[in-house]
C-alpha positions as CSV (number, residue, x, y, z in Angstrom):
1,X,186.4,20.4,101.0
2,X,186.8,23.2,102.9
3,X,184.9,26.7,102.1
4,X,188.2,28.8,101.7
5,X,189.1,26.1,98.7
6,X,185.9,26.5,97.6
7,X,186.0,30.4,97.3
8,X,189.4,29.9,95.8
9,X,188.2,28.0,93.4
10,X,185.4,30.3,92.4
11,X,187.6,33.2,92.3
12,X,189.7,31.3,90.2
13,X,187.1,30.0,87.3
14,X,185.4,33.4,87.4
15,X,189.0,34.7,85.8
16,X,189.2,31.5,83.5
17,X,185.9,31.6,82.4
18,X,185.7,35.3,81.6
19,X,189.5,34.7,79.7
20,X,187.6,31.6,77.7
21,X,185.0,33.9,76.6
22,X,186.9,36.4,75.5
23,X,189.0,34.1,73.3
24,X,185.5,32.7,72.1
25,X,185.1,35.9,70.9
26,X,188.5,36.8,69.0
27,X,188.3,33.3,67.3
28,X,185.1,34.3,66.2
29,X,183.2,32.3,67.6
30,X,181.2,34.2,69.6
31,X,179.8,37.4,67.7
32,X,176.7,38.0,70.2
33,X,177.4,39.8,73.4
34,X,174.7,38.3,74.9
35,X,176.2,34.8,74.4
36,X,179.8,36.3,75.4
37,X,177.8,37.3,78.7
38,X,176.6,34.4,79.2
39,X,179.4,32.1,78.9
40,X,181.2,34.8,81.2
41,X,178.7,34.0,83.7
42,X,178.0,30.6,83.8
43,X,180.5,28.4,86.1
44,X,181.5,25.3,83.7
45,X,183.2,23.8,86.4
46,X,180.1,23.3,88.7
47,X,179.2,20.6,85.8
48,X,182.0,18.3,85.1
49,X,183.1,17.8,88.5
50,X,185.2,15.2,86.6
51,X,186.0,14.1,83.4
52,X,188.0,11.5,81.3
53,X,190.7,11.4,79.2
54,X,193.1,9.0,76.9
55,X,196.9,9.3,77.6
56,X,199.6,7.2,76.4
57,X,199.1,5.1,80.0
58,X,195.4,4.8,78.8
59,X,193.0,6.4,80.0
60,X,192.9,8.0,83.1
61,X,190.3,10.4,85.1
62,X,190.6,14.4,86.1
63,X,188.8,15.4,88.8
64,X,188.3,18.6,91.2
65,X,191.3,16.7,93.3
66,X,193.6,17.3,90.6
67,X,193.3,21.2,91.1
68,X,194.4,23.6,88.6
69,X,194.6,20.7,85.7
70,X,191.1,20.2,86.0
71,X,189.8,23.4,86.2
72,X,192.3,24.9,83.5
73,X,191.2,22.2,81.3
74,X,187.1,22.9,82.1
75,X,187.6,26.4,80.9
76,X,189.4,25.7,77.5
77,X,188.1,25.2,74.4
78,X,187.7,21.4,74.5
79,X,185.1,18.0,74.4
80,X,185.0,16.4,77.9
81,X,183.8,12.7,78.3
82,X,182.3,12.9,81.5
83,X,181.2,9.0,82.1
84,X,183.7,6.8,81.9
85,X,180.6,4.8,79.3
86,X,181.7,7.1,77.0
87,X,177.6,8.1,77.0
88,X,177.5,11.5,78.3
89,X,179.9,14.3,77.1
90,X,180.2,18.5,77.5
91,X,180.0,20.1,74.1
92,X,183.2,22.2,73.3
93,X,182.1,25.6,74.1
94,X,182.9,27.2,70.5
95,X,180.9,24.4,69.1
96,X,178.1,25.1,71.8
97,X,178.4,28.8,70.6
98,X,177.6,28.2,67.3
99,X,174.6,26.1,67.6
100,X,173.0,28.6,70.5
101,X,174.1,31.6,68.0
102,X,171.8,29.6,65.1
103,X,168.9,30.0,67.3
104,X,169.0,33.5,66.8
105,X,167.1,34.4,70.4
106,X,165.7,37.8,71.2
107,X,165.4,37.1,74.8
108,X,162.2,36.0,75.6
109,X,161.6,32.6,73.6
110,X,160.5,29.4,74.8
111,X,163.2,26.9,74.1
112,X,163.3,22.5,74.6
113,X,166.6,21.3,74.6
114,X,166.8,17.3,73.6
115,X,169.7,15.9,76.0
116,X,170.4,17.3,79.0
117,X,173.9,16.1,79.5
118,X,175.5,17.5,82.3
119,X,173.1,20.6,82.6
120,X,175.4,23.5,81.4
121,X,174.1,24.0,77.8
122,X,170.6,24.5,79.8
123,X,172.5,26.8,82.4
124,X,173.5,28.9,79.5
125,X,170.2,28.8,78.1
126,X,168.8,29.8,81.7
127,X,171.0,33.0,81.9
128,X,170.3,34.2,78.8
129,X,166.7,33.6,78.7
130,X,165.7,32.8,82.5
131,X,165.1,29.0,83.7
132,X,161.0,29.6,82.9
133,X,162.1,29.7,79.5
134,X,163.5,26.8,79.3
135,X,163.0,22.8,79.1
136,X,165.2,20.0,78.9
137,X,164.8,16.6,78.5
138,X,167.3,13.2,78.6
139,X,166.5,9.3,78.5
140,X,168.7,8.7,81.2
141,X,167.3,9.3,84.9
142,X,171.0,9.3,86.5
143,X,172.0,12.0,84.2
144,X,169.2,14.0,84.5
145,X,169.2,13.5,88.4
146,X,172.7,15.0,88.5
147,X,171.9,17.9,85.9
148,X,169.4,18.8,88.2
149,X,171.8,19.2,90.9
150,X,174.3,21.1,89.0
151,X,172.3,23.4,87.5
152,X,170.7,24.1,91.4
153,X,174.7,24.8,93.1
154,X,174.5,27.1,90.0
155,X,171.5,29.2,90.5
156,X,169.1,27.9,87.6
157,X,166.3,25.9,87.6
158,X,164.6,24.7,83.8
159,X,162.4,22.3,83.8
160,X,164.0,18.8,83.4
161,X,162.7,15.8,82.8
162,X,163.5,11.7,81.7
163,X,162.1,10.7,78.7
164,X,162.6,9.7,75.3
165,X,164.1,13.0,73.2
166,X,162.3,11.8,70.2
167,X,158.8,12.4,71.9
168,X,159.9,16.0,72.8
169,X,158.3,17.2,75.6
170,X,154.6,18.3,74.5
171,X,153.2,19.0,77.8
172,X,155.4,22.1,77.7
173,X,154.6,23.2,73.7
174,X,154.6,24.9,72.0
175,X,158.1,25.8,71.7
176,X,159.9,29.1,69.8
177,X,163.1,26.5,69.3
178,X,164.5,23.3,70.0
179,X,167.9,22.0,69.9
180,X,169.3,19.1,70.0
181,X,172.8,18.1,71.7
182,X,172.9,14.5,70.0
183,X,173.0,13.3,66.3
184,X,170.1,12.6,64.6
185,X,169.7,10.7,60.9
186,X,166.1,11.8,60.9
187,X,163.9,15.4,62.1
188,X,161.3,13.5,64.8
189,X,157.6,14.8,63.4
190,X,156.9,15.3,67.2
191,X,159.5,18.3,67.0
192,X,157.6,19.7,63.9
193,X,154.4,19.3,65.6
194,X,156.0,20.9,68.9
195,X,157.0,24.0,67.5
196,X,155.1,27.4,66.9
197,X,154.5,28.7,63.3
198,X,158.2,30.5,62.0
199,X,160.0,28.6,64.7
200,X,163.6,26.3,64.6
201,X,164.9,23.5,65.1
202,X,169.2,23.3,65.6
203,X,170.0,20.1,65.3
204,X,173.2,17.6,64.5
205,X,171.9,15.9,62.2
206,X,175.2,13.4,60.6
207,X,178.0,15.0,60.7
208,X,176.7,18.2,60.1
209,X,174.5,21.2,62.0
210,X,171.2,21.9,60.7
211,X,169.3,25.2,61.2
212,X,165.7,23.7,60.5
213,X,162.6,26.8,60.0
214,X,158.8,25.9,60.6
215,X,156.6,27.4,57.7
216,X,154.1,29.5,59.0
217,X,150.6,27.5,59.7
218,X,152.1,24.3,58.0
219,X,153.9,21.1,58.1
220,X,155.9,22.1,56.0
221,X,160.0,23.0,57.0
222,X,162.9,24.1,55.6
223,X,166.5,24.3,56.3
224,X,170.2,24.9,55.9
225,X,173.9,23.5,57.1
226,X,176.1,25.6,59.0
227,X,180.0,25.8,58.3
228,X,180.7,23.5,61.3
229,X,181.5,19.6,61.7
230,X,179.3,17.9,64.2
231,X,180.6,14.6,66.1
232,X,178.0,14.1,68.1
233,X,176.9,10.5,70.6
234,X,173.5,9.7,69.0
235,X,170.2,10.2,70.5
236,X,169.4,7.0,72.5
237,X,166.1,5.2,72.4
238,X,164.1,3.3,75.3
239,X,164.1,0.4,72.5
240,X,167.6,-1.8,73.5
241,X,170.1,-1.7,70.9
242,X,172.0,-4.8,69.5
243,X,175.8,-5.5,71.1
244,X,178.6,-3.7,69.3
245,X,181.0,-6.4,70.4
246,X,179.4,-9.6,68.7
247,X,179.1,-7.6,65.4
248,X,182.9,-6.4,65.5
249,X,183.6,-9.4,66.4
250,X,181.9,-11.1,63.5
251,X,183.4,-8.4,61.2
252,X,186.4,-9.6,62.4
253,X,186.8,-13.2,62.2
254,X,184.2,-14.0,59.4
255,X,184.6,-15.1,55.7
256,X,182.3,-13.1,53.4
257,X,182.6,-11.9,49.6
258,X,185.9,-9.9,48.7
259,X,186.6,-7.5,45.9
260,X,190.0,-4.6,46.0
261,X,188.1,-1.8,47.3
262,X,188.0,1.8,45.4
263,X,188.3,4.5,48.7
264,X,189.6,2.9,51.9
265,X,188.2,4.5,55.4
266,X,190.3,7.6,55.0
267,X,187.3,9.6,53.5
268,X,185.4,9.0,56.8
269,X,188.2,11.2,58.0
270,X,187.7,13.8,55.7
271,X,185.2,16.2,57.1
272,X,183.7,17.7,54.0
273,X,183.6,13.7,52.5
274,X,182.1,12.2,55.8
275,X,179.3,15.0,55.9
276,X,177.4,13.4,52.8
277,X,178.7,9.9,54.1
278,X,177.0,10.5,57.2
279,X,173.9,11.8,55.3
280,X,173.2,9.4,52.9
281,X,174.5,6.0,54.7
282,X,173.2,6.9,58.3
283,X,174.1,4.0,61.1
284,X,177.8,2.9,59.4
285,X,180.3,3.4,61.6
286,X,183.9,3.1,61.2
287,X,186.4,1.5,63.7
288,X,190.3,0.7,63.7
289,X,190.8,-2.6,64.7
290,X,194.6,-4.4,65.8
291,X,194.4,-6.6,62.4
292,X,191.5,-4.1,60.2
293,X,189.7,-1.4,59.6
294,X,185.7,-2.1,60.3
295,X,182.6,-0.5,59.0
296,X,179.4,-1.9,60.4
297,X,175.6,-1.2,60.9
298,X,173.8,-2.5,63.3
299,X,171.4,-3.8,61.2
300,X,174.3,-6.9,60.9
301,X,176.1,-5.5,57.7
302,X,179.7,-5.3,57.9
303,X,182.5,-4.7,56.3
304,X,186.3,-5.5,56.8
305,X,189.3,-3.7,55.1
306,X,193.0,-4.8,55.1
307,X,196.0,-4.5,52.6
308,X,193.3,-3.4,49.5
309,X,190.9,-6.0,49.9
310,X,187.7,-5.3,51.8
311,X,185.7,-8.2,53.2
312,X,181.5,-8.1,53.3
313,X,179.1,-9.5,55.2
314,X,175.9,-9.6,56.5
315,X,172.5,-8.4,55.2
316,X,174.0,-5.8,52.6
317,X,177.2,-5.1,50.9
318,X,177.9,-2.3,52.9
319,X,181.3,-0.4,51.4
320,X,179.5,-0.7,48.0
321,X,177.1,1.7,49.6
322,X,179.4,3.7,51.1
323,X,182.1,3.9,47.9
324,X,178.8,4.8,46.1
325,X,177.6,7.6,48.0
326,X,181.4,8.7,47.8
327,X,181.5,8.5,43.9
328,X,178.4,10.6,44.0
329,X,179.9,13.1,46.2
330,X,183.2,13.7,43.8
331,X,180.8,13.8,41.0
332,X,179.1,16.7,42.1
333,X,182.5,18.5,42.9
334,X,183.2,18.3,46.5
335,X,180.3,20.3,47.6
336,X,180.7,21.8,50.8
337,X,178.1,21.5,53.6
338,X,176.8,25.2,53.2
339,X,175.4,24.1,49.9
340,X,173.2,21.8,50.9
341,X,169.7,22.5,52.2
342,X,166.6,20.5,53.5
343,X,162.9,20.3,52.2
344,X,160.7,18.9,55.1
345,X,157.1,17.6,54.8
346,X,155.0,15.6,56.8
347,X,156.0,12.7,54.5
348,X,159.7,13.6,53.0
349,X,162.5,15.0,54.4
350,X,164.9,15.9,51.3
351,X,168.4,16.9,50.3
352,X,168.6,19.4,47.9
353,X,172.2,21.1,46.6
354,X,172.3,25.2,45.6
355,X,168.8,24.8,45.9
356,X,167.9,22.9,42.8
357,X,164.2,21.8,43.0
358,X,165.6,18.2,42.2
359,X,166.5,16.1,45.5
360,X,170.2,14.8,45.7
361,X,169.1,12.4,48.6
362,X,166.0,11.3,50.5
363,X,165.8,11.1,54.5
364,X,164.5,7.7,55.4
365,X,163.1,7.0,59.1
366,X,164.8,4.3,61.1
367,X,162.5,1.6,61.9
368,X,161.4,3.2,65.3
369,X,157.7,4.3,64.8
370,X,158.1,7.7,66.2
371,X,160.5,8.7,63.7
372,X,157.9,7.9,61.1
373,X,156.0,10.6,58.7
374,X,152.5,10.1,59.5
């Protein structure tokens, strides 16, 4: 490409960028200049030289060759899939806002950021706190390869490297903050241990963003929900995961018990529902099928629902547990996110509602032995 469209280009993102922040700002979602500055500054575009999209022609690709589409797009309030694996993604900015915002930065913190992505959540980092500040880490080498690259055409250069996000990084510790740009069911102890006395963790963590607080010389943490939904892809392990496909597949086609169910999967699409869903049955997820709707684990459980009747399989019946966890969520009143809070100690991670000192739920590790409390 020639440099004239290259200048053109920059001239025109420094307009479209400056116009997204400013409507950051009168949607409230940015309240900190310094965060309005900074997403005034940094050049989205120079990280999602492409991205993907579903139409009604399925799905297609939008790259810098489809000019002002793609750019306009870049700089709008808006999730971009940028591998066509669906494993990599850019954050909508307000969302982005919000968890950066929670951090709460003076301007001279240490900060590790679990998943690198494309690089521009460390770019904004960067300008706001300068690229020595800053570490960020990603299990995939390809991604982190090309983060590297973007963030260079853009002037900033944090530490990156490839590993597994659950480690954290402790060659760099400790750290004032860490945030996380992937779900999480369960606060990795390495984070904890990684962090200085009085400092954060913002996390996804289900369907919900947690603003996590070391206590001062101790193991011990505690936390809060902010307002906003979360959908993030989950963190990804070196450990290989089982195959989707053969589970759907079995969820499917199989014979297992049947019952009429109580809820059917539209309270996975109610945000303030699916928060404690998310919480308390961490791992189901819920898929719209030609002939069903599927909820399955990978674990093997599964569950099938058509015309009232759900179908179960596998090593647990897995819509009891979810109409369960619902039941107990309408009992309480339809508490929204905001009044839940966490109780962290080197061997519990609890739920607790308006603060009672009675738990409403308890954490549980996944079977990978760096999630466990030692």
């Amino acid at each position: 490409m020639s440099p004239q469209r290259d200048q053109a280009i920059d001239q025109q993102a420094i307009k479209l960028r400056a116009m997204m922040a400013d409507s950051l700002v009168a949607a409230g979602a940015i309240v900190d200049p310094c965060w309005q500055a900074a997403f005034t500054a940094v050049p989205r575009h120079l990280f999602v030289p492409r991205f993907y999209q579903n139409t009604d022609d399925g799905p297609s690709v939008i790259e810098e060759s489809a000019g002002d589409v793609w750019l306009s797009t870049i700089y709008t309030d808006t999730h971009l899939v940028t591998r066509d694996d669906i494993t990599s993604s850019s954050t909508a900015p307000s969302l982005m806002a919000a968890m950066l915002q929670a951090l709460e930065l003076t301007g001279d913190e240490a900060v590790l950021e679990i998943g690198t992505g494309t690089g521009y959540n460390a770019a904004l980092l960067s300008e706001r706190l300068a690229s020595g500040h800053v570490v960020s880490v990603d299990i995939d080498t390809q991604l982190v390869d090309d983060a590297r690259r973007h963030l260079s055409s853009a002037g900033y250069h944090p530490l990156l490297a490839a590993t597994d996000g659950i480690d954290g990084y402790a060659a760099e510790s400790p750290y004032d903050h860490i945030i996380a740009t992937c779900r999480l069911d369960f606060i990795p102890q390495a984070w904890l241990a990684q962090l200085k006395p009085t400092g954060s963790i913002v996390t996804p963590l289900g369907a919900g963003l947690a603003r996590i607080t070391k206590h001062p010389d101790s193991a011990v943490a505690s936390g809060t929900f902010l307002p906003e939904a979360a959908y993030f892809m989950p963190l990804r392990h070196q450990e290989g995961q089982q195959p989707v496909a053969d589970l759907l597949q079995t969820a499917v086609t199989s014979y297992g018990t049947t019952r009429d169910y109580e809820y059917d999967a539209a309270i996975y699409r109610d945000n303030a529902a699916r928060f404690w869903l998310d919480l308390t049955q961490p791992g189901v997820r819920v898929m719209q099928t030609v002939a069903a709707t599927v909820a399955y684990h990978l674990d093997g459980s599964w569950a099938r629902l058509s015309e009232g009747i759900v179908t179960q399989g596998g090593p647990r019946n897995l819509w009891d547990e979810v109409e369960s966890a619902h039941r107990i969520w309408l009992r309480a009143g339809r508490p929204a996110r905001q009044r839940y809070q966490l109780a962290i100690t080197s061997q519990h991670q609890r739920i607790l509602l308006d603060n009672s000192p009675n738990p409403v739920h308890e954490l549980r590790p996944p079977p990978d032995r760096r999630l466990q409390t030692t």
